[in-house]
C-alpha positions in Angstrom: -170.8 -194.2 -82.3 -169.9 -190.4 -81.9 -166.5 -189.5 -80.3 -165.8 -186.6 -78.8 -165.2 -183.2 -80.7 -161.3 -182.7 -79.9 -160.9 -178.8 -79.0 -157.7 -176.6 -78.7 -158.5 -173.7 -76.9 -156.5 -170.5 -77.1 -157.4 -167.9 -74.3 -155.5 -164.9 -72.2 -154.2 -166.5 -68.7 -155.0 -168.2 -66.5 -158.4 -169.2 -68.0 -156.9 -171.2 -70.7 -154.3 -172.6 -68.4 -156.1 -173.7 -65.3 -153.7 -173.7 -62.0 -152.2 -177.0 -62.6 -151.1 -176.5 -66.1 -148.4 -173.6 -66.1 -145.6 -175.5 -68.6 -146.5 -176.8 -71.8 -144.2 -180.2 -71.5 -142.9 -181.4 -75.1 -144.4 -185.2 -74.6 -147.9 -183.8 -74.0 -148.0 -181.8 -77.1 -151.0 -183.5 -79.1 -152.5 -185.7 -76.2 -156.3 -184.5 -74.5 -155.8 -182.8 -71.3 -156.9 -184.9 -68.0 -160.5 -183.5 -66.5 -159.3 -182.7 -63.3 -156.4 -180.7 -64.4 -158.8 -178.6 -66.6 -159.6 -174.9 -65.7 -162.5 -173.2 -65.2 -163.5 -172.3 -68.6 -162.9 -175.8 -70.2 -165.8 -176.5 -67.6 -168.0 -173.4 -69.0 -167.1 -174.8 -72.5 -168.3 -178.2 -71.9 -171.5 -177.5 -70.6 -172.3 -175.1 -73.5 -171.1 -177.9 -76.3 -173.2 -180.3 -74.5 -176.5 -177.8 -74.3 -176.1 -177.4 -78.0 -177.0 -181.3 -78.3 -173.4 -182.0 -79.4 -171.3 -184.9 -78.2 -168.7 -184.2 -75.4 -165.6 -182.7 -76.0 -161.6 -183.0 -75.1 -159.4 -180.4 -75.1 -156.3 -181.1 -76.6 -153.0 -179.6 -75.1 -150.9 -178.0 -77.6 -147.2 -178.6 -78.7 -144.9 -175.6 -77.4 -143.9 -173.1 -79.4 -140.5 -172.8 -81.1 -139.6 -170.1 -78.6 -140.9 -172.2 -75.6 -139.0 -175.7 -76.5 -136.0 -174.1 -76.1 -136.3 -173.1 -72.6 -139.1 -174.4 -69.7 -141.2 -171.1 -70.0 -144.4 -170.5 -68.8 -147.3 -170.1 -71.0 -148.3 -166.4 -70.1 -147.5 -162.8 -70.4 -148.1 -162.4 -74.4 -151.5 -161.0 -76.1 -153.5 -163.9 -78.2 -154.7 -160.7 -80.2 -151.4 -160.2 -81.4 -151.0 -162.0 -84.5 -147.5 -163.3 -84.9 -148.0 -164.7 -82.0 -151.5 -166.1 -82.6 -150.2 -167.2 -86.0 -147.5 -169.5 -83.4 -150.2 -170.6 -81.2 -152.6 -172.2 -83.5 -149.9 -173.9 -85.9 -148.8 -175.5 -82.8 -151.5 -178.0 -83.2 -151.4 -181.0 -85.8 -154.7 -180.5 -88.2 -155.5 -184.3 -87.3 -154.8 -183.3 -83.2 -158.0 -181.5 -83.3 -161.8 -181.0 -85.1 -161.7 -177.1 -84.3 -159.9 -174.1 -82.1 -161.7 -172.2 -79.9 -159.9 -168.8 -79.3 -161.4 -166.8 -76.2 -160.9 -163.3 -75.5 -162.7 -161.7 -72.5 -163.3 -158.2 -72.2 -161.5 -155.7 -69.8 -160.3 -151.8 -69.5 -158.0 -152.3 -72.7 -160.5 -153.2 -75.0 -160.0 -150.0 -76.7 -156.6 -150.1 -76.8 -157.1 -153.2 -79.1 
């Protein structure tokens, strides 16, 4: 029996996040996010793993950040293609939490800028 592929996605607002998700809360660190609190690109994400012929997938929330456990901060307002803080975001993850990370950046009028 195939399980599904656990994914932790890093993205730039509110695509990652979805609406309902704006706090990362300690105790959900390391557990698969519910379907209907998913955003919009989990959705795109899905469809494409399962095109591929690939089993389903979960997306895994990940553990806060050092700088994010000590205060209720929102998840936003810091570049994923900076890489201090990239190098944060995807150690925030347990290697046995997840099969692979997805990291999404979309394209806009700063592109290059970066």
């Amino acid at each position: 029996m195939n399980r599904a592929i656990r994914i932790g996605l890093i993205a730039e607002g509110e695509a990652e996040l979805g609406a309902s998700i704006p706090y990362i809360k300690p105790e959900d660190g390391g557990k698969v996010i519910e379907r209907d609190r998913e955003g919009a690109l989990y959705t795109i994400i899905r469809r494409e793993i399962n095109n591929l012929g690939l089993p389903d997938c979960d997306f895994v929330q990940r553990h806060p950040s050092i700088s994010e456990s000590r205060v209720f901060k929102r998840r936003v307002g810091h570049s994923i293609l900076d890489p201090k803080y990239l190098a944060q975001v995807i150690i925030a993850w347990k290697p046995e939490e997840v099969d692979m990370i997805l990291i999404v950046v979309d394209a806009d009028d700063k592109l290059q800028q970066r």
